[in-house]
DRENDREN-603643 format. One record per residue: residue number from 1; residue in one letter; z negated, x negated, y negated of N, C-alpha, C, O in turn. Coordinates in nm, 2 decimals, always signed. Example, Ala and Ser with C-alpha at 12.3 -4.5 7.8 and 13.67 -1.06 7.14 Angstrom:
% DRENDREN-603643
nr;rest;nZ;nX;nY;caZ;caX;caY;cZ;cX;cY;oZ;oX;oY
1;A;-0.78;-1.32;+0.57;-0.78;-1.23;+0.45;-0.78;-1.32;+0.33;-0.85;-1.42;+0.33;
2;S;-0.71;-1.28;+0.22;-0.71;-1.37;+0.11;-0.79;-1.29;+0.00;-0.80;-1.34;-0.11;
This chain:
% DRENDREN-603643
nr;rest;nZ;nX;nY;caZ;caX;caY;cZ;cX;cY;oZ;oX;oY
1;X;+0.00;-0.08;+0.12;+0.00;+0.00;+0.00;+0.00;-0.09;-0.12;-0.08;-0.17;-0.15;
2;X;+0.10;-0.05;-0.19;+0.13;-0.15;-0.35;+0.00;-0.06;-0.45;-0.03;+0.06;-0.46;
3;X;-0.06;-0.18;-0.50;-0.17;-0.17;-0.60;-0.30;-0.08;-0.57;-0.36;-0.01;-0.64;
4;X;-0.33;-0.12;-0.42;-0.42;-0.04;-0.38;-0.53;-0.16;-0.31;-0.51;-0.23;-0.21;
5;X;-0.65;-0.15;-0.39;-0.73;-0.23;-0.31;-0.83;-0.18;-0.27;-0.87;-0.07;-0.31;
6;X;-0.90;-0.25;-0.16;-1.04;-0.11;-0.07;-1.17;-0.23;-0.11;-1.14;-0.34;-0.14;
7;X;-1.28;-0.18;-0.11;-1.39;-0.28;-0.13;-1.45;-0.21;-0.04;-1.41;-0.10;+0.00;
8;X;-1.57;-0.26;+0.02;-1.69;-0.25;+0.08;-1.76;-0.09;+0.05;-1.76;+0.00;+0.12;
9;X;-1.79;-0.11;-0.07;-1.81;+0.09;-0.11;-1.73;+0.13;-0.17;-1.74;+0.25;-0.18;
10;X;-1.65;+0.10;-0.23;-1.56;+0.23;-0.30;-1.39;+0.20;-0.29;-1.34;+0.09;-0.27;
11;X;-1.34;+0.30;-0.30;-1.22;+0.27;-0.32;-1.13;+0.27;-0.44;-1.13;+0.36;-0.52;
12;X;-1.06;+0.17;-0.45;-1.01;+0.13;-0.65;-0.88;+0.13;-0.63;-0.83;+0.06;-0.53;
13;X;-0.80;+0.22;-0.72;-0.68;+0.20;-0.74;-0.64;+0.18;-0.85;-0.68;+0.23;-0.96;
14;X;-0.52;+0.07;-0.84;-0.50;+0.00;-1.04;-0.36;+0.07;-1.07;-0.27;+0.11;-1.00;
15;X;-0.37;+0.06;-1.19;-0.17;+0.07;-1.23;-0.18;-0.09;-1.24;-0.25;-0.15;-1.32;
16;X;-0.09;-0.15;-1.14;-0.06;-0.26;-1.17;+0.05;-0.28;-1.20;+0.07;-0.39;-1.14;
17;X;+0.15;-0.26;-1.26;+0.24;-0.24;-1.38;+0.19;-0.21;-1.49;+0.23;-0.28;-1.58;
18;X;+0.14;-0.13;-1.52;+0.10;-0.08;-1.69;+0.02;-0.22;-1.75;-0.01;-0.32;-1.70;
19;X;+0.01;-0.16;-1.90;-0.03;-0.29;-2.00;-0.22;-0.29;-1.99;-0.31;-0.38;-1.99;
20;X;-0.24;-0.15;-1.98;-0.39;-0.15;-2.00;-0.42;-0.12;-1.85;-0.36;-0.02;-1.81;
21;X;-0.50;-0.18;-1.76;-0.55;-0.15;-1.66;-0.69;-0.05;-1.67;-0.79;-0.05;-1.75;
22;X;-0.66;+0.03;-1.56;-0.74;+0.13;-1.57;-0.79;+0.17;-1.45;-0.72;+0.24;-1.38;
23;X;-0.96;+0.14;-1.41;-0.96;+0.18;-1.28;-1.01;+0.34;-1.22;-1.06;+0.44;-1.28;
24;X;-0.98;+0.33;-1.08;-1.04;+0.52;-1.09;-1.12;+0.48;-1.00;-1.09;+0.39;-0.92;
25;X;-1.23;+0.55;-1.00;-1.37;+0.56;-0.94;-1.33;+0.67;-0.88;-1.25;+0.74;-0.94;
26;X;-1.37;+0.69;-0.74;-1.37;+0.80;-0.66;-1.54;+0.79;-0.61;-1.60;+0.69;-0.57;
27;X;-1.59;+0.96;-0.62;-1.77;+0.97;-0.65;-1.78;+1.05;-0.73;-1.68;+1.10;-0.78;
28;X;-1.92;+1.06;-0.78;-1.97;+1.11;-0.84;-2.03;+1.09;-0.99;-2.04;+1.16;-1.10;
29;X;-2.04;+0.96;-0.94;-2.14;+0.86;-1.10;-1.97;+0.75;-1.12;-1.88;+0.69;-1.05;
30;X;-2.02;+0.76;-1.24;-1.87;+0.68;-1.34;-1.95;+0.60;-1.42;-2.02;+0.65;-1.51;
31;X;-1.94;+0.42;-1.34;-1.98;+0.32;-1.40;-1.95;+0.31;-1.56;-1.86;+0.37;-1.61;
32;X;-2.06;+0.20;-1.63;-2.01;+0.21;-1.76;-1.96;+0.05;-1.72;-1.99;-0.04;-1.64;
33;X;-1.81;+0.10;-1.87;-1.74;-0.04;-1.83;-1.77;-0.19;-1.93;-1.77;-0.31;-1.90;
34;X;-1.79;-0.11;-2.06;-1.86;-0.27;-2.12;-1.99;-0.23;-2.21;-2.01;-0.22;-2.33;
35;X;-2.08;-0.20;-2.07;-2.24;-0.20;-2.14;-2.30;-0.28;-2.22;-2.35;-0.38;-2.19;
36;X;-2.31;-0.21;-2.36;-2.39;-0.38;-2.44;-2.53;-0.33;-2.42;-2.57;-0.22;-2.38;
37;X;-2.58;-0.43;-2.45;-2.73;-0.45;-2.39;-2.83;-0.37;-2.52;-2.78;-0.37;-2.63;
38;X;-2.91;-0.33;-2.51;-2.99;-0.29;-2.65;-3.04;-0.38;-2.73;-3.11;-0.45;-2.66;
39;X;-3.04;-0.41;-2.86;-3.05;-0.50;-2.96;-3.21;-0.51;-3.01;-3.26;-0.40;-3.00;
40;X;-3.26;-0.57;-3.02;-3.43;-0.56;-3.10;-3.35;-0.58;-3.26;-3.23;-0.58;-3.30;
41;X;-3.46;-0.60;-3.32;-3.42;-0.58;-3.47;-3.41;-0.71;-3.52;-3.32;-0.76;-3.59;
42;X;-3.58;-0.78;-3.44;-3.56;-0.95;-3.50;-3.45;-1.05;-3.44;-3.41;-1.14;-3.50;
43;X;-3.40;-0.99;-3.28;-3.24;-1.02;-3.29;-3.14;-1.01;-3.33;-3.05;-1.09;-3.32;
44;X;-3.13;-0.89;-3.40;-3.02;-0.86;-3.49;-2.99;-0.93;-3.62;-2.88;-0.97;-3.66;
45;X;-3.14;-0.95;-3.69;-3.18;-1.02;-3.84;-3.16;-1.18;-3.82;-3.11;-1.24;-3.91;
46;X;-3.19;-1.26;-3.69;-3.13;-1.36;-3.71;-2.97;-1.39;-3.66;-2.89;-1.46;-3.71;
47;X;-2.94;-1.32;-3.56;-2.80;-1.30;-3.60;-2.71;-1.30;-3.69;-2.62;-1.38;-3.70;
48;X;-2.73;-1.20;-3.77;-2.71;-1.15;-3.90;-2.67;-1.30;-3.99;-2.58;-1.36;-4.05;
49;X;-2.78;-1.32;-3.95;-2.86;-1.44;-4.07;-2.75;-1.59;-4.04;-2.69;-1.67;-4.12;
50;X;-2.77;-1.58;-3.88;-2.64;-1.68;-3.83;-2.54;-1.67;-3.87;-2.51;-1.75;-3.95;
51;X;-2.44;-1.55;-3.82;-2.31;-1.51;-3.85;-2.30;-1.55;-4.04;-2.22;-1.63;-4.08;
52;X;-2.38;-1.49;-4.10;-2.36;-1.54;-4.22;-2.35;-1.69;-4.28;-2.27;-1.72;-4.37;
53;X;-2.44;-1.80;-4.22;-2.42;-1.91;-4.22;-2.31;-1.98;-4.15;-2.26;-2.07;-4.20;
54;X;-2.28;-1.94;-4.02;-2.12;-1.97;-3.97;-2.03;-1.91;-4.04;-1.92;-1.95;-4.02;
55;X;-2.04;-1.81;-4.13;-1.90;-1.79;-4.24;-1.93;-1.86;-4.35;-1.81;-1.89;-4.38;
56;X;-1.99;-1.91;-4.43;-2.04;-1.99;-4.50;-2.00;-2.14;-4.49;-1.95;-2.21;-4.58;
57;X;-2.05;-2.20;-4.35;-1.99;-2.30;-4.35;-1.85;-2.30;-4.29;-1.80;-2.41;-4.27;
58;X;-1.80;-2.22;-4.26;-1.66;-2.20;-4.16;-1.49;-2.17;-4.32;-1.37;-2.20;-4.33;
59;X;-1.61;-2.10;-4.42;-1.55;-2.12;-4.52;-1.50;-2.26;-4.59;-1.39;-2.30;-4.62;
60;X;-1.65;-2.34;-4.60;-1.66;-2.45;-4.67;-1.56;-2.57;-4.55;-1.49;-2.66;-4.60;
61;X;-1.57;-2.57;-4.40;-1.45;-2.64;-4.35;-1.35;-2.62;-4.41;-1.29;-2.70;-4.48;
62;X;-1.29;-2.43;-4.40;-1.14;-2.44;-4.47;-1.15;-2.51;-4.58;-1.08;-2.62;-4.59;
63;X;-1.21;-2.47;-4.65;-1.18;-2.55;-4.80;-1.17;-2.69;-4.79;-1.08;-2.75;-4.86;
64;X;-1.25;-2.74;-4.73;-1.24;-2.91;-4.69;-1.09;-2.94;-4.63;-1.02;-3.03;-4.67;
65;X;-1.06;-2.86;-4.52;-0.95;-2.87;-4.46;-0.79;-2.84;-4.52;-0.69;-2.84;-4.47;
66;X;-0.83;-2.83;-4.65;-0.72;-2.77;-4.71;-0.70;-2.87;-4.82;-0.59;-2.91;-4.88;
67;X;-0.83;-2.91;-4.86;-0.84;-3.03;-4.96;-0.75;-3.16;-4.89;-0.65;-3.21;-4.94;
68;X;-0.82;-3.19;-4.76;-0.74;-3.26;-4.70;-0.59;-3.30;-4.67;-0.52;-3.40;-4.67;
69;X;-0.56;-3.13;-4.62;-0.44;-3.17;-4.59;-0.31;-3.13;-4.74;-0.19;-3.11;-4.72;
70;X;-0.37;-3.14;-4.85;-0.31;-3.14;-5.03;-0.25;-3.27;-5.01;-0.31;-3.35;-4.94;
71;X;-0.16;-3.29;-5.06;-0.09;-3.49;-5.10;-0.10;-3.50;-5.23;+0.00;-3.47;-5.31;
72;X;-0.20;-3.55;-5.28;-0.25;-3.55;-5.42;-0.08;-3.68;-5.47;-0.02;-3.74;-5.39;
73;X;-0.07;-3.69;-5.63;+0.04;-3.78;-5.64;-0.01;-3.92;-5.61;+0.08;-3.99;-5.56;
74;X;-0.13;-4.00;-5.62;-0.18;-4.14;-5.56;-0.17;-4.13;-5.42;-0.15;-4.24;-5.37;
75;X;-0.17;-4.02;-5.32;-0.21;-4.02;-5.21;+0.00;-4.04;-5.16;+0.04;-4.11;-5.08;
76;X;+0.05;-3.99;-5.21;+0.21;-4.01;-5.19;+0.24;-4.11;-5.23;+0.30;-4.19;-5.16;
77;X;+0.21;-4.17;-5.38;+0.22;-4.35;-5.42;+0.23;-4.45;-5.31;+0.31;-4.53;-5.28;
78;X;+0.11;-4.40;-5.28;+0.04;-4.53;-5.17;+0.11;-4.47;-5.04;+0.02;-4.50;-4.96;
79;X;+0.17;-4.42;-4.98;+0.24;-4.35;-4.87;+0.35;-4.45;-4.86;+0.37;-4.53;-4.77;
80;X;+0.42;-4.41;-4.98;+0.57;-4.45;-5.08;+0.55;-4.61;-5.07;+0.64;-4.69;-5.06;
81;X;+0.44;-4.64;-5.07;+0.44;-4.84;-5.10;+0.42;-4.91;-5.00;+0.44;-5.03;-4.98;
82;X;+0.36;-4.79;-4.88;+0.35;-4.84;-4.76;+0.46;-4.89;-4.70;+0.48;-5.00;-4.66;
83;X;+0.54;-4.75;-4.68;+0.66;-4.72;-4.62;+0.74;-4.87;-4.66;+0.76;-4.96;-4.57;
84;X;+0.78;-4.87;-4.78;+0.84;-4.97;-4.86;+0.84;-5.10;-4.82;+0.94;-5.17;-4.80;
85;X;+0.68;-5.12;-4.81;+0.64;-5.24;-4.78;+0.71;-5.26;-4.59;+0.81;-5.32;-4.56;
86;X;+0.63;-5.18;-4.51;+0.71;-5.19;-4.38;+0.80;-5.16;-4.34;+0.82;-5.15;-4.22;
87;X;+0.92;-5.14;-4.44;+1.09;-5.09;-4.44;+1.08;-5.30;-4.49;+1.13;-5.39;-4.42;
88;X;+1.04;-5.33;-4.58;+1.06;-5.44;-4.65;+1.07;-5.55;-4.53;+1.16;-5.63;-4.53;
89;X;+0.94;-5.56;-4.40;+0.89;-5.67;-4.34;+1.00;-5.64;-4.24;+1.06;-5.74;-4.19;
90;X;+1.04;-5.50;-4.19;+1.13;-5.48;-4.03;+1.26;-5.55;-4.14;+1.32;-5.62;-4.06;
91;X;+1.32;-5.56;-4.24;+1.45;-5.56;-4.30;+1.41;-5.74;-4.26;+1.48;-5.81;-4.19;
92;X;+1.31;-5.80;-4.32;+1.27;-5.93;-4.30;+1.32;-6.03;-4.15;+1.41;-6.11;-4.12;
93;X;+1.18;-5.95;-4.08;+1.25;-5.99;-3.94;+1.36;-5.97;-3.91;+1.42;-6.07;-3.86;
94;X;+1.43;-5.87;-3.93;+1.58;-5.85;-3.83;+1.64;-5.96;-3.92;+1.72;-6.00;-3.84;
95;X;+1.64;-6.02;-4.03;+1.71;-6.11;-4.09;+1.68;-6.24;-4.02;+1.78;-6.28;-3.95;
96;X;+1.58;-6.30;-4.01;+1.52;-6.38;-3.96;+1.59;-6.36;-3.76;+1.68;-6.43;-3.71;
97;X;+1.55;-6.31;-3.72;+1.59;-6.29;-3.57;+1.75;-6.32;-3.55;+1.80;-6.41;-3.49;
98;X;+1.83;-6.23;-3.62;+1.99;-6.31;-3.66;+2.05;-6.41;-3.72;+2.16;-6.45;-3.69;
99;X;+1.96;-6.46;-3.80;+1.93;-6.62;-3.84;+1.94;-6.72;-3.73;+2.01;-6.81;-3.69;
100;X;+1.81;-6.66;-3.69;+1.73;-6.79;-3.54;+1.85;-6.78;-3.43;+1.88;-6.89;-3.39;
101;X;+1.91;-6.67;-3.38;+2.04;-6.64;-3.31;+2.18;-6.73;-3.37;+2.25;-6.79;-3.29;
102;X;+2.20;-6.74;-3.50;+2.29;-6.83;-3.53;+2.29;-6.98;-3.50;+2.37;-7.05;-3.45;
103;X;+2.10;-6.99;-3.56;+2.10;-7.16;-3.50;+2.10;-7.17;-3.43;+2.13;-7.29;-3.41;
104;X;+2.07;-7.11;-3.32;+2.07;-7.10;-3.16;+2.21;-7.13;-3.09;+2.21;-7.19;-2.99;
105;X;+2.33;-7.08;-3.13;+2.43;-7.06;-3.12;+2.50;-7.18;-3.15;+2.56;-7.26;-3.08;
106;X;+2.46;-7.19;-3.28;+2.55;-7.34;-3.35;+2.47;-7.48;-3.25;+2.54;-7.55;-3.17;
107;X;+2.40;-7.49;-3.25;+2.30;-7.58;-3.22;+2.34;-7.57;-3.04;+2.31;-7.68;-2.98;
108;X;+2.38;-7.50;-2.99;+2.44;-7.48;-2.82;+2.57;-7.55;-2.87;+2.58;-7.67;-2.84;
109;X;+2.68;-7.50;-2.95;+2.79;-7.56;-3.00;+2.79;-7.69;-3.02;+2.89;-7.74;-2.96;
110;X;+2.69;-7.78;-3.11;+2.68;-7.86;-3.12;+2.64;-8.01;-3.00;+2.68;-8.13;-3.00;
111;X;+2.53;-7.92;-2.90;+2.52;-7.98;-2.79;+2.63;-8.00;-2.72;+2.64;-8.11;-2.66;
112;X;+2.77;-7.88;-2.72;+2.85;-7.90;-2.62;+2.93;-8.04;-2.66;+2.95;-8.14;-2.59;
113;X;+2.97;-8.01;-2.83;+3.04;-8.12;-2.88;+3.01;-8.25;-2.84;+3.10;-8.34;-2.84;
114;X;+2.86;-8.29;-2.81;+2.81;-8.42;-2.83;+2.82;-8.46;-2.67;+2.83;-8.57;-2.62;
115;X;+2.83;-8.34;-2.59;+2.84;-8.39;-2.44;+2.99;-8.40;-2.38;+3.02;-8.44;-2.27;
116;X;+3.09;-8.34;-2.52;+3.19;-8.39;-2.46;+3.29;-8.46;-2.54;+3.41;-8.47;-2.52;
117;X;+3.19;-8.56;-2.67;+3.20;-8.68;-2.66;+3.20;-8.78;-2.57;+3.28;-8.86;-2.53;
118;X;+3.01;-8.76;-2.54;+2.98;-8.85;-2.47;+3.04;-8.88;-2.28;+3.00;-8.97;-2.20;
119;X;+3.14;-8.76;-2.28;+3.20;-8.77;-2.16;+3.35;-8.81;-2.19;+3.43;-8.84;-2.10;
120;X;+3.40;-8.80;-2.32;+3.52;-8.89;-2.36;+3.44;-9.03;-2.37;+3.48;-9.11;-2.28;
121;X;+3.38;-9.07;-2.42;+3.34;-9.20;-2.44;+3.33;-9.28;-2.30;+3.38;-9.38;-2.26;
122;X;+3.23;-9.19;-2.25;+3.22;-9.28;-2.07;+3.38;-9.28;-1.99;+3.40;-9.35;-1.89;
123;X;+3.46;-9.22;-2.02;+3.58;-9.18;-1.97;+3.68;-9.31;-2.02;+3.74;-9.39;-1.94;
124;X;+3.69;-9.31;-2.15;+3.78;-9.43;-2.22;+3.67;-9.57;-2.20;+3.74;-9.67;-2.21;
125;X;+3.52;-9.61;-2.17;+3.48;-9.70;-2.18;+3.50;-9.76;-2.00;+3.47;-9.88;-1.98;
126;X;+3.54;-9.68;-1.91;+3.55;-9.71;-1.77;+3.69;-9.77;-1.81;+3.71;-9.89;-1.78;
127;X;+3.78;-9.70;-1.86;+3.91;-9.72;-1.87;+3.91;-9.87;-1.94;+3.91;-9.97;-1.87;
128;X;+3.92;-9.87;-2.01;+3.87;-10.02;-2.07;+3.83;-10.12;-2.00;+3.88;-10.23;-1.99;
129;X;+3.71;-10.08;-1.93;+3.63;-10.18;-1.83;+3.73;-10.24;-1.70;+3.74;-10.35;-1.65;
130;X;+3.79;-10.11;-1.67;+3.88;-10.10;-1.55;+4.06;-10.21;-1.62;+4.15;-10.28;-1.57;
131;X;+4.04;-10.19;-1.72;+4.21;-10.26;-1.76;+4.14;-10.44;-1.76;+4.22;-10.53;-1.72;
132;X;+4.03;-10.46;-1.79;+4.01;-10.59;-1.85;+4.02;-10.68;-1.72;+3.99;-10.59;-1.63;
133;X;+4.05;-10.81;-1.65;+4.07;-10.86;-1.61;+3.94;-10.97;-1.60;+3.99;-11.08;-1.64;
134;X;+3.83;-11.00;-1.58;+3.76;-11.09;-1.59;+3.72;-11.24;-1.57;+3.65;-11.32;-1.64;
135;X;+3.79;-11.24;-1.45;+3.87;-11.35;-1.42;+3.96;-11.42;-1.53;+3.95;-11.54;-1.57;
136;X;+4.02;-11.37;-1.55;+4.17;-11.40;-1.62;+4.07;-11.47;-1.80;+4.09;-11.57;-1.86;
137;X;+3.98;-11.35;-1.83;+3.90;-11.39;-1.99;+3.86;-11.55;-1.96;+3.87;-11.66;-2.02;
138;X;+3.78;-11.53;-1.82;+3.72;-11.70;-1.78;+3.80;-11.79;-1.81;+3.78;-11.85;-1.92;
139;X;+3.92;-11.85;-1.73;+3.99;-11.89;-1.75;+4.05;-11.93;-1.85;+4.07;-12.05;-1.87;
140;X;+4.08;-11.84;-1.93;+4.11;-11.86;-2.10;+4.02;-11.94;-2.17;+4.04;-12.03;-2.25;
141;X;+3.90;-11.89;-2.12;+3.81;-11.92;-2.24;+3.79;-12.09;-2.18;+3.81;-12.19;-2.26;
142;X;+3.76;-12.11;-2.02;+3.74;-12.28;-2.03;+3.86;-12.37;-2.03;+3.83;-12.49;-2.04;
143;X;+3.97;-12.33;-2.01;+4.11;-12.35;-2.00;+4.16;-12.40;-2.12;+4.20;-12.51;-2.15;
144;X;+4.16;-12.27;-2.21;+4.23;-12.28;-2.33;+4.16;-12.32;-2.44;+4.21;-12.41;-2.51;
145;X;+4.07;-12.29;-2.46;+3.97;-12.26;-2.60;+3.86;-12.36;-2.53;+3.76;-12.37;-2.60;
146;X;+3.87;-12.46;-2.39;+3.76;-12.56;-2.44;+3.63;-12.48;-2.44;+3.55;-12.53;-2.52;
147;X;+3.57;-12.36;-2.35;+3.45;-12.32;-2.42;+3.36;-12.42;-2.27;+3.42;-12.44;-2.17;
148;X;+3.24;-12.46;-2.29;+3.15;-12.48;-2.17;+3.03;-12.36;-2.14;+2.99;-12.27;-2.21;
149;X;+3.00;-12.38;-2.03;+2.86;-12.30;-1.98;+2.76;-12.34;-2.06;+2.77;-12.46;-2.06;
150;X;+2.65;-12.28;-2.14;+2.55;-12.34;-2.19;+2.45;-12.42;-2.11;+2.41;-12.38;-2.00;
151;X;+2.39;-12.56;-2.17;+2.32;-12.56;-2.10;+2.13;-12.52;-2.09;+2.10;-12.43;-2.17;
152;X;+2.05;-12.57;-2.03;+1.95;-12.51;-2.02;+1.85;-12.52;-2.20;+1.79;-12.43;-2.25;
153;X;+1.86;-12.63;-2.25;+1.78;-12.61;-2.36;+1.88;-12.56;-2.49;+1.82;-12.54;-2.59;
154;X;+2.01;-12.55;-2.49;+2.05;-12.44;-2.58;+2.04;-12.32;-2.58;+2.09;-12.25;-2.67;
155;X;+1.98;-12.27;-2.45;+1.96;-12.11;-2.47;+1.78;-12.08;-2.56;+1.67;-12.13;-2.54;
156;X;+1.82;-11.99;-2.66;+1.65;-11.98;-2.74;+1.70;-11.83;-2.73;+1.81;-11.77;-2.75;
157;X;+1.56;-11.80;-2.69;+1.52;-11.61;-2.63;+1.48;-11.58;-2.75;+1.42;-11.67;-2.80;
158;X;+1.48;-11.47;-2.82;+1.42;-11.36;-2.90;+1.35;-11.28;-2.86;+1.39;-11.27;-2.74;
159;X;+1.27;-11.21;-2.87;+1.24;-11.07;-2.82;+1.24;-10.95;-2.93;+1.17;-10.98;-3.03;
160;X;+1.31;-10.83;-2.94;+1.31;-10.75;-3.03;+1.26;-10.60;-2.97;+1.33;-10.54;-2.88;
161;X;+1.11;-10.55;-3.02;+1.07;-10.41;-2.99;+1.17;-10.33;-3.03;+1.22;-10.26;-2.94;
162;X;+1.20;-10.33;-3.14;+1.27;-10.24;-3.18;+1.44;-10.19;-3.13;+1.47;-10.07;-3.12;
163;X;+1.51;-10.28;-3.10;+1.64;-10.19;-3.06;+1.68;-10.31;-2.95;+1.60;-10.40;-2.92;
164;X;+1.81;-10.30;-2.88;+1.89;-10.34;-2.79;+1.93;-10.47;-2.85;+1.94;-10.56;-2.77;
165;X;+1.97;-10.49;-2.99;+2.08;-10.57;-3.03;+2.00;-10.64;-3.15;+1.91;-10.57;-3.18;
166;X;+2.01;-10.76;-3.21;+2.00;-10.80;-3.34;+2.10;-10.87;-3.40;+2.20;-10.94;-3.36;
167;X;+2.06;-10.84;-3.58;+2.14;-10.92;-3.63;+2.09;-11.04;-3.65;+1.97;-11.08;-3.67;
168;X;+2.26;-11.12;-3.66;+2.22;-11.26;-3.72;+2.24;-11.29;-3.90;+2.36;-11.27;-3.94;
169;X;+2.15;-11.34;-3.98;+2.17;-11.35;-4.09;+2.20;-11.49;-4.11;+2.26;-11.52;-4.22;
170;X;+2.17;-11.56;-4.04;+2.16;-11.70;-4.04;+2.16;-11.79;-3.93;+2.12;-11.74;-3.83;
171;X;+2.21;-11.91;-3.92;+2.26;-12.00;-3.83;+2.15;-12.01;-3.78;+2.05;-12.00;-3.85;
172;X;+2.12;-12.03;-3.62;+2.03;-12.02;-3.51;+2.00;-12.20;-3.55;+2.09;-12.29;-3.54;
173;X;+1.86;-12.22;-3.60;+1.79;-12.30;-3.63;+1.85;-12.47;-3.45;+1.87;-12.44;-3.33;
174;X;+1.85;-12.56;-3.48;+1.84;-12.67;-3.38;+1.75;-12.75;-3.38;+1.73;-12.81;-3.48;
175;X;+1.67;-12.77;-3.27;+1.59;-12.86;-3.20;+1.58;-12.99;-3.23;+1.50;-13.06;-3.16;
């Protein structure tokens, strides 16, 4: 049976489609359906007394809450300078970040260039190495040009921290 429920003592049937439900008591005695309770006086008077102070202060929230949510013209200023200011710092960064991306870019560019120098360089300095004849320079040199092997006390050592090579400004001092 649609909208028909049984309980223990009585039997209740609802309109369960309709907007206001409404139940039917079958019997004699017809329950009451929203019994208020009997009031005393001195509960009524502080009630009273309550209800009056919760509109009182329920008023004074609104009012607070309405103060609040007003955008006085300093309170938009300072909104307006905010905004400004952090439109100003994100315009900053993104400048800066496309910046750092350029050097980044050039500076990869510039690595490649220098590595393919330095792989033309090792490339033409083999070549070179590979044409020269070393044998053949010896030869010349004690052959033609008279040069000798040094011997042991014309060699004088230097030591230089600083680079691979030195210069000579002046005639290597003799013994």
């Amino acid at each position: 049976m649609n909208g028909t429920v049984k309980g223990s003592d009585n039997d209740y049937r609802r309109n369960v489609g309709k907007q206001n439900n409404r139940s039917y008591v079958y019997g004699n005695t017809v329950r009451q359906m929203n019994a208020a309770p009997a009031r005393r006086s001195d509960q009524t008077r502080e009630v009273r007394g309550t209800a009056q102070k919760a509109k009182k202060t329920d008023v004074a929230v609104r009012r607070n809450r309405q103060r609040q949510r007003q955008m006085t013209m300093a309170y938009v200023v300072f909104l307006s300078v905010v905004v400004l200011v952090s439109l100003g710092i994100c315009v900053n960064y993104i400048q800066l970040k496309s910046s750092n991306t350029a050097y980044r870019a050039e500076l990869i560019a510039k690595e490649n260039n220098i590595s393919e120098a330095k792989m033309l360089n090792d490339a033409t300095y083999d070549k070179v190495m590979a044409s020269i004849n070393l044998e053949y320079v010896r030869d010349v040199a004690i052959n033609k040009l008279g040069m000798v092997y040094a011997q042991e006390g014309q060699i004088i050592l230097y030591s230089s921290q600083d680079s691979d090579y030195m210069k000579q400004y002046s005639d290597v001092p003799t013994k």
